[in-house]
C-alpha positions as CSV (number, residue, x, y, z in Angstrom):
1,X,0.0,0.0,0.0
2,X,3.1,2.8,1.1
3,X,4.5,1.2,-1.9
4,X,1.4,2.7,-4.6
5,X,1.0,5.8,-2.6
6,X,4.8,6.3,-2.9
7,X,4.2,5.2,-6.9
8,X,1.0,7.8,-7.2
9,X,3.0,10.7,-5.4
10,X,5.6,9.8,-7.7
11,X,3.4,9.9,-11.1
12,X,1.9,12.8,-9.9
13,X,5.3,14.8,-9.5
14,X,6.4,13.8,-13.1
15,X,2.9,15.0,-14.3
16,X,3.1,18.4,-13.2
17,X,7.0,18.5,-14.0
18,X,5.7,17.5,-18.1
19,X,3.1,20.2,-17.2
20,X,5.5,23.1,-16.5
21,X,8.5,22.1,-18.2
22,X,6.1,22.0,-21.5
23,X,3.9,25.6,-20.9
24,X,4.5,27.6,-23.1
25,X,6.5,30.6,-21.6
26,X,3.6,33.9,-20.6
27,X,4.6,36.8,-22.8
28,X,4.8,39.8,-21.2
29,X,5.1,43.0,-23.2
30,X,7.8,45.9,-22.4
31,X,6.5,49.5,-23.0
32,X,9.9,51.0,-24.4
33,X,10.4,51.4,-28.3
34,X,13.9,52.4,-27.9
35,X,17.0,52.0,-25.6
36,X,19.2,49.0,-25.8
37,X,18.7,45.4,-24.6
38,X,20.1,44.4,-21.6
39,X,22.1,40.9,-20.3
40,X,23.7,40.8,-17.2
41,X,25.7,37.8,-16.2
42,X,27.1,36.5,-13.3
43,X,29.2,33.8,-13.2
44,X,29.6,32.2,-9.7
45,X,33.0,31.6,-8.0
46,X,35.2,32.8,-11.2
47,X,38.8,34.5,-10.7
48,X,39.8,36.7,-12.6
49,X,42.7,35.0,-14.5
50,X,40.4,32.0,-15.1
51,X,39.7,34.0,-18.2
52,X,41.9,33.5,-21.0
53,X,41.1,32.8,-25.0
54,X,41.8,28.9,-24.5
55,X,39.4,28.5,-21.6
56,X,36.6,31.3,-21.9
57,X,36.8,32.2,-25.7
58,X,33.0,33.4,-25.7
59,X,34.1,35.5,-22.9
60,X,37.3,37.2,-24.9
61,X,35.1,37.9,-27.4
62,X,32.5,40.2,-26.0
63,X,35.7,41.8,-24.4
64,X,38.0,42.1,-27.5
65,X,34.5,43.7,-28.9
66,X,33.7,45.7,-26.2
67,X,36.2,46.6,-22.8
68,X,37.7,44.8,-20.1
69,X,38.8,46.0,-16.8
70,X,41.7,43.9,-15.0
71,X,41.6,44.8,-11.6
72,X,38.0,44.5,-10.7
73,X,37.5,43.6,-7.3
74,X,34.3,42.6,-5.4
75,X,32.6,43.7,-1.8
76,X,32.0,40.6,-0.6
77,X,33.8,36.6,-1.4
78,X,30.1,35.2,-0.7
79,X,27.4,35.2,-3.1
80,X,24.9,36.8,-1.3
81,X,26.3,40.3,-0.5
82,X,28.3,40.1,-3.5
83,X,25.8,39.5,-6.1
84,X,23.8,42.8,-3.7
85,X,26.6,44.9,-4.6
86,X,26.6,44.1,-8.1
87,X,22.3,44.3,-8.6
88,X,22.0,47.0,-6.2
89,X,25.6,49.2,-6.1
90,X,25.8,48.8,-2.1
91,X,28.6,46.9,-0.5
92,X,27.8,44.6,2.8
93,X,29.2,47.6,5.0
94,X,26.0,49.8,3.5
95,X,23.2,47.1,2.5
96,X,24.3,45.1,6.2
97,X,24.0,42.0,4.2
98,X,26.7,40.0,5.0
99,X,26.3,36.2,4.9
100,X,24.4,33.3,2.7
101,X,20.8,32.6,4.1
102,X,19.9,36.4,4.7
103,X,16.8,37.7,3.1
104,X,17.9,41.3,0.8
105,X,14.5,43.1,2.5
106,X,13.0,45.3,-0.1
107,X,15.5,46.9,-2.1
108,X,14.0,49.7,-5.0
109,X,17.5,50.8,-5.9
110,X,18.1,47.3,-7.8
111,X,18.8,47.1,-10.9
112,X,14.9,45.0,-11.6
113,X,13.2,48.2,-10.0
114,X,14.9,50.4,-12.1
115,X,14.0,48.4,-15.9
116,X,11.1,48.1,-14.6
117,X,10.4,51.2,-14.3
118,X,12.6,52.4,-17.5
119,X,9.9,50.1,-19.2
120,X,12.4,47.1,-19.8
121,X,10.0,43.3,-19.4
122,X,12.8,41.9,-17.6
123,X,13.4,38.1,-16.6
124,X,16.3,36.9,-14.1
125,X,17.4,32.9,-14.1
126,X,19.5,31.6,-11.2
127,X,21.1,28.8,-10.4
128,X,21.6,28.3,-6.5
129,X,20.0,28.1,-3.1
130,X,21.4,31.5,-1.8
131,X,19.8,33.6,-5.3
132,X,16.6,32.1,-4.9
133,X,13.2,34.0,-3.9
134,X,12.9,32.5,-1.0
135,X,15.8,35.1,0.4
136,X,13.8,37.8,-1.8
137,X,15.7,38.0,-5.1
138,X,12.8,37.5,-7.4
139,X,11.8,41.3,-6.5
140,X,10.9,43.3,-9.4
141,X,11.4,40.8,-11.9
142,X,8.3,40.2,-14.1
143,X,9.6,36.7,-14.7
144,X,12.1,34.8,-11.8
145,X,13.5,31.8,-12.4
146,X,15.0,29.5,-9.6
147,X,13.2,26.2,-10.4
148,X,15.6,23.9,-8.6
149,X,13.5,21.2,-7.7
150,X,14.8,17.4,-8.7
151,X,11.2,15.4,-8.4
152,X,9.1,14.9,-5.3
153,X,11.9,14.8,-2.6
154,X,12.3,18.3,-2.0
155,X,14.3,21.6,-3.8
156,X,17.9,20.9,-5.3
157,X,20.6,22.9,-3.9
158,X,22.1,24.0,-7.7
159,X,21.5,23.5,-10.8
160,X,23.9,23.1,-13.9
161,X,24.3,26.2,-16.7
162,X,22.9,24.1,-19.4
163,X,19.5,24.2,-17.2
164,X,19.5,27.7,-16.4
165,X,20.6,28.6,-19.9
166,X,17.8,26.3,-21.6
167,X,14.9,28.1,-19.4
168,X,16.5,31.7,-20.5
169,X,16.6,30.9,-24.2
170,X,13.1,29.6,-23.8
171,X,11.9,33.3,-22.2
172,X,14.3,35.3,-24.6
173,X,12.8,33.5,-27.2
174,X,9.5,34.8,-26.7
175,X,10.6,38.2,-25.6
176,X,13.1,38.9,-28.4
177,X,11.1,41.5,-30.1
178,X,10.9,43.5,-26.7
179,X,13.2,45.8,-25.0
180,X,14.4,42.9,-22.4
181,X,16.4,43.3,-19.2
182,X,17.7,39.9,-18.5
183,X,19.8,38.6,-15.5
184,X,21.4,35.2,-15.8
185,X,23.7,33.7,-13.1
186,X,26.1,30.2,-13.8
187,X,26.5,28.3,-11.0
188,X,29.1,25.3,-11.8
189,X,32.5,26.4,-10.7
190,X,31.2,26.2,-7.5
191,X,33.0,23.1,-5.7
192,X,32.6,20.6,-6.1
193,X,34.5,20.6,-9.2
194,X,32.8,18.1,-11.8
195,X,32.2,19.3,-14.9
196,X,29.5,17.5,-17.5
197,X,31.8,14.5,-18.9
198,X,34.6,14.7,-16.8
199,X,35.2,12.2,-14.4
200,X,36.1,12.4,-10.4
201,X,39.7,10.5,-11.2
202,X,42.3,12.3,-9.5
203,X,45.1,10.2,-7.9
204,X,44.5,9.6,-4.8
205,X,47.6,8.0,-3.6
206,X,49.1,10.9,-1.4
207,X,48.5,12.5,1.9
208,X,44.9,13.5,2.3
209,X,44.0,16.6,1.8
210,X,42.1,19.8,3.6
211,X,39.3,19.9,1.2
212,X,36.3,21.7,2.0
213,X,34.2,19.0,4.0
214,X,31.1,19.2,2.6
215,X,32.5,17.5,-0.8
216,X,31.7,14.1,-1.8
217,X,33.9,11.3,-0.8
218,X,35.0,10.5,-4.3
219,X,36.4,13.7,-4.5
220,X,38.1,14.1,-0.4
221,X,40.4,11.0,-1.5
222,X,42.1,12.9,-4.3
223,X,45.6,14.0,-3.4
224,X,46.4,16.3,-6.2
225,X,46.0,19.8,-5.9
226,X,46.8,19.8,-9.7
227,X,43.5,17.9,-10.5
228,X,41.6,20.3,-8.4
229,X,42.9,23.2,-10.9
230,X,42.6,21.4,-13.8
231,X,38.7,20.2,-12.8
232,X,38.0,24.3,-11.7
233,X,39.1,25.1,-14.9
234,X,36.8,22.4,-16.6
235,X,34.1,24.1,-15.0
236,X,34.6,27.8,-16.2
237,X,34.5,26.3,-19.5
238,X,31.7,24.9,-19.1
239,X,30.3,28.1,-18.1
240,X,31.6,29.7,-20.9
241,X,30.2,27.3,-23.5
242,X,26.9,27.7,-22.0
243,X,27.1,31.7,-22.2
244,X,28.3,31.3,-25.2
245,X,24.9,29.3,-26.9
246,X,23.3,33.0,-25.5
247,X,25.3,35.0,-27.3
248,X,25.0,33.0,-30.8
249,X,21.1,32.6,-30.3
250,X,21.2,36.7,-29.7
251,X,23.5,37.2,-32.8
252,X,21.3,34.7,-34.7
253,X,18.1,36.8,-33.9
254,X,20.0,40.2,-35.1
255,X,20.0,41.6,-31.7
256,X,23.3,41.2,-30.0
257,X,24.7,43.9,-31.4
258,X,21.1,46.3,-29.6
259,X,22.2,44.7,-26.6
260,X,23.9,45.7,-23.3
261,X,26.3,42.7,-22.7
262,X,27.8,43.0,-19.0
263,X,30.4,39.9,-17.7
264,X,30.9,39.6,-14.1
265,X,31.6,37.1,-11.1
266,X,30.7,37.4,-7.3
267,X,33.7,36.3,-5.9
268,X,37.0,33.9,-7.3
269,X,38.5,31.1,-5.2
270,X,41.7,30.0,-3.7
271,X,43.4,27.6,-5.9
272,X,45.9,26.7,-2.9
273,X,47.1,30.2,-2.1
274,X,47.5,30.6,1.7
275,X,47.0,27.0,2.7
276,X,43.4,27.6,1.4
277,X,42.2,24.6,-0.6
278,X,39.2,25.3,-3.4
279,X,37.0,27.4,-0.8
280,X,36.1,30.7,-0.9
281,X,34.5,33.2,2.1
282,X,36.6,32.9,4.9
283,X,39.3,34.9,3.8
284,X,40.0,38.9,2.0
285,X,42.4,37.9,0.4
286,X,42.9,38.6,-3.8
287,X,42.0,35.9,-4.9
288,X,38.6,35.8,-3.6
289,X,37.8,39.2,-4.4
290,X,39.2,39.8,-7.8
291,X,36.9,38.6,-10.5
292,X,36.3,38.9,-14.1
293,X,34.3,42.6,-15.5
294,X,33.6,42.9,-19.4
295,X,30.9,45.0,-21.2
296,X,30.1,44.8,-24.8
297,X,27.4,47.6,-26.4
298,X,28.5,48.6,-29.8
299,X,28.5,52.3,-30.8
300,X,28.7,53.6,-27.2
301,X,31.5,51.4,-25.3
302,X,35.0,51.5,-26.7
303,X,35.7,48.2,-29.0
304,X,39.1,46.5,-27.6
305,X,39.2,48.8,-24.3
306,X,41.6,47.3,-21.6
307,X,41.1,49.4,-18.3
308,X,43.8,48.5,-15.5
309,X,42.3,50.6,-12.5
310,X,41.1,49.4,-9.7
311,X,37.2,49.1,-10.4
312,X,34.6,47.5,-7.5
313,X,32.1,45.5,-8.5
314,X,29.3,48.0,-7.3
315,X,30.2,50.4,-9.8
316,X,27.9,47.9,-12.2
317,X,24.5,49.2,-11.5
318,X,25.3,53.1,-11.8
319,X,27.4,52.4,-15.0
320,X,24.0,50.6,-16.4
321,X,22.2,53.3,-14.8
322,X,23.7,56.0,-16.8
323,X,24.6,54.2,-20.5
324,X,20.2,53.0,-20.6
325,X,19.2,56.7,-19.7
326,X,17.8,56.7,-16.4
327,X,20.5,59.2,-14.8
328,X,23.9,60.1,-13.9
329,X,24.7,58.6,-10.7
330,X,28.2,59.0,-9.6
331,X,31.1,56.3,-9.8
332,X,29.4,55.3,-13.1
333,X,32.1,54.1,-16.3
334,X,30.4,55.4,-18.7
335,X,32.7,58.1,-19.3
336,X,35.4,55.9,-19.7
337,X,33.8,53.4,-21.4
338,X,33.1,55.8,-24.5
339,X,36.8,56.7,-24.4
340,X,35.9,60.4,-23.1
341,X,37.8,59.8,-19.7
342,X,40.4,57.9,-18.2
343,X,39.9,55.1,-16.0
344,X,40.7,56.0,-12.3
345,X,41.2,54.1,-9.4
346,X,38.0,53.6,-6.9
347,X,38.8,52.3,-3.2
348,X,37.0,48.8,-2.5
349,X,35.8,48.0,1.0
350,X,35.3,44.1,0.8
351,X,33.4,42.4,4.0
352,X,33.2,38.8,5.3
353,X,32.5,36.6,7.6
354,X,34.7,34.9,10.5
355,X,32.1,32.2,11.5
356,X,29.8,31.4,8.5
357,X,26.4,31.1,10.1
358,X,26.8,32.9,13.3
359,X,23.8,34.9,15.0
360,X,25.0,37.7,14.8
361,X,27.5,37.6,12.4
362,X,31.3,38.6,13.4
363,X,33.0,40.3,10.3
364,X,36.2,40.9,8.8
365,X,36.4,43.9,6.8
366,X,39.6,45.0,3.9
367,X,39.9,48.7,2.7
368,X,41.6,48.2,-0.6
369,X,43.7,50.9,-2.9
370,X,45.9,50.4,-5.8
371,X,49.2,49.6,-3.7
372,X,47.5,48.7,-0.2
373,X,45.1,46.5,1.6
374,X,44.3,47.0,5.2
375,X,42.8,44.2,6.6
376,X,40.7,44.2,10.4
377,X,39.5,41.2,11.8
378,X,36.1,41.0,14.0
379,X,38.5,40.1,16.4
380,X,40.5,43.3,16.2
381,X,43.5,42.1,14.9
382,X,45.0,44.3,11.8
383,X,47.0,43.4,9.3
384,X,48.6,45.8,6.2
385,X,49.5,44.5,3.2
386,X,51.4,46.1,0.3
387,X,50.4,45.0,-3.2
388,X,53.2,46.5,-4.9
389,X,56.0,44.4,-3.1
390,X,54.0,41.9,-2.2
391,X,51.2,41.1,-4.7
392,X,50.9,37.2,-2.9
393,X,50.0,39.2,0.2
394,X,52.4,36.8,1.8
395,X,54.0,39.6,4.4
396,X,51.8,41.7,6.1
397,X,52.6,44.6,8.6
398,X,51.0,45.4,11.7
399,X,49.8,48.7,10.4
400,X,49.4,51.1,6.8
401,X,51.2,54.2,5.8
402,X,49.3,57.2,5.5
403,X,45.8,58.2,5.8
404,X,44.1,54.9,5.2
405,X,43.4,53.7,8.4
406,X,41.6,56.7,9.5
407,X,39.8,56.5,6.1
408,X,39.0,52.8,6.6
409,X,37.7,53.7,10.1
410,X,35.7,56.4,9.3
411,X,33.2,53.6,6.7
412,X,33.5,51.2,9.2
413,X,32.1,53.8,11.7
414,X,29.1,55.1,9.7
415,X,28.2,51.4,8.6
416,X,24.6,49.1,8.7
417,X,24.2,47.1,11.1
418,X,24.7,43.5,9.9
419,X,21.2,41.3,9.1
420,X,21.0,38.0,11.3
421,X,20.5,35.2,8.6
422,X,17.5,33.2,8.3
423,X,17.8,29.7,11.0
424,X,15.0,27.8,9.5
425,X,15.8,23.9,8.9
426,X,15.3,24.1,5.1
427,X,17.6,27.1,5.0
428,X,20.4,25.1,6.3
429,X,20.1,22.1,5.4
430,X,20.8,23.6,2.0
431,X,23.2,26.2,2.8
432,X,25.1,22.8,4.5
433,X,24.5,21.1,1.4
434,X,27.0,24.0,-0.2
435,X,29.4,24.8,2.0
436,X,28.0,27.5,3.8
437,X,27.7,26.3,7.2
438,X,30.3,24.6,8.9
């Protein structure tokens, strides 16, 4: 008897999966005639120099036809606050988001308020636990995608590009005649490192190693760091190929070219450096914070533009802001985008976490320049590093030159107060399931 109801429950599921997987996407109509298109996309947990023309070609395309800045650093090495500063232009110290399984609150500055309003339909796709609506990113959105759900046992945790990517080009297919403001974010090179084909075949005949201990057990018995790398790698391609299929289907249509393309990543991850071993979040360190930023829009950004200043990731929404019309915020790129102004250096104030699901949350904070990083622990402990000498950040001092401490203190003073995150079961069991809790 369990046995049929189990069977009925199960036939059931599969029915209304057939049911929604094959409805025809509702078209929704934007009320703009002009103004450009616009796709923003996040890639999760992607370093900077994980971008290169053998491993993200699609990538080094849309920047050798649009501009690329090489020292853009985010707020945050978690995805939460991170993606906030990207959508919304405020850093954890301002939006007091600082931690995985917070709910955002309502937030009218982001970047879905503002198409919205502009008169964009707008659609966003995500691929992980922390982005989904349940934590209030589907705000403003006309269509929100986070359908993680893997049959009648409860939400997935992730799920792959090629997923995400299929439900977008099913939505931008509909939507391709109308002024569209899409956001799409790529989960996979996210550990654990297994991209689609590649096996979990490392050698495992060495010391064990400190993997993050949420992994599976096939991969905590591989010994080589150097497979770790190479499987990371494996899955910003995978990204890229998937980003890629967006692109052609856009170019296809005869609207990539009307389009605001914009490249980005949360956060990177530590490939070894500092004893840290394919994680990201506990640590300030480079390379967590320095990520990948590209923007493509023909005609009004500067074709082959390589920008070397030090750019934060909240800079994003005012620089869409002011390129679609709707104002001229300040710390926007524009100018320099269109060539009319050099690129200069902005200050980035990155924030963490000590203890990952802590009530409340103890933070580290890291006032970064061009040629300094001051780092100060929730324990009080302060550490100067500089990035001229010492670009590893292998030797730190006890204290900065100069006026950056008093500068560092003075945002740290006039900060939010940090939002508890949620403590429900679901939201950590999940949040477990990634790496999030400890």
């Amino acid at each position: 008897m369990i046995r049929q109801q189990l069977w009925g429950l199960m036939l059931l599921a599969a029915v209304a999966a057939y049911l929604w997987g094959s409805g025809e996407p509702k078209h929704l109509e934007s009320s703009r005639s002009t103004g450009p298109n616009v796709l923003l996309i996040t890639l999760d947990t992607t370093r900077a120099d994980a971008i290169s023309a053998e491993q993200t070609p699609w990538v080094m395309r849309m920047a050798n036809e649009g501009a690329q800045f090489s020292l853009a650093v985010s707020t945050a090495p978690i995805t939460q606050p991170a993606h906030l500063g990207i959508l919304s232009g405020e850093p954890p110290i301002r939006s007091g988001v600082v931690t995985n399984g917070t709910h955002i609150g309502d937030r009218p500055g982001m970047l879905s308020h503002r198409l919205k309003a502009g008169g964009w339909v707008t659609a966003a796709f995500v691929s992980a636990t922390p982005l989904t609506k349940r934590f209030g990113w589907d705000q403003g959105w006309d269509h929100f995608g986070d359908n993680l759900s893997e049959g009648i046992f409860g939400p997935s945790r992730e799920r792959s590009s090629r997923q995400t990517v299929d439900e977008a080009l099913d939505w931008l297919a509909v939507h391709k005649g109308e002024r569209f403001g899409v956001w799409l974010h790529l989960f996979d090179p996210h550990g654990p490192y297994e991209a689609p084909g590649a096996g979990v075949d490392g050698p495992t005949d060495g010391p064990r190693l400190d993997l993050p201990g949420y992994w599976p057990e096939a991969h905590l018995r591989i010994t080589d760091p150097a497979w770790f790398v190479t499987a990371y790698g494996a899955e910003v391609a995978e990204v890229d190929r998937q980003l890629g299929r967006v692109i052609s289907r856009l170019e296809q249509w005869g609207i990539l070219d009307d389009t605001v393309v914009v490249i980005t990543a949360d956060h990177g991850e530590s490939l070894t450096e500092h004893g840290y071993l394919f994680d990201h979040g506990d640590h300030l360190f480079d390379a967590s914070l320095r990520v990948p930023l590209v923007l493509r829009w023909p005609g009004h950004i500067q074709a082959g533009l390589k920008a070397d200043c030090l750019t934060p990731t909240t800079v994003i929404l005012p620089t869409l802001v002011e390129l679609l019309g709707l104002g001229a915020p300040k710390r926007s790129l524009a100018s320099v985008l269109d060539g009319s102004e050099p690129c200069v250096a902005i200050p980035v104030l990155a924030s963490t976490v000590s203890e990952r699901f802590a009530d409340p949350p103890p933070i580290d904070h890291a006032y970064r320049t061009d040629d300094l990083k001051r780092v100060v622990a929730a324990s009080g402990k302060v550490q100067c590093f500089d990035l001229v000498s010492d670009a590893a950040e292998l030797a730190p001092t006890s204290e900065c030159p100069g006026d950056i401490a008093a500068t560092m203190d003075a945002l740290l003073a006039t900060g939010a107060a940090a939002t508890r995150p949620q403590t429900d079961r679901v939201t950590e069991e999940q949040l477990r399931g990634l790496g999030y809790i400890e």
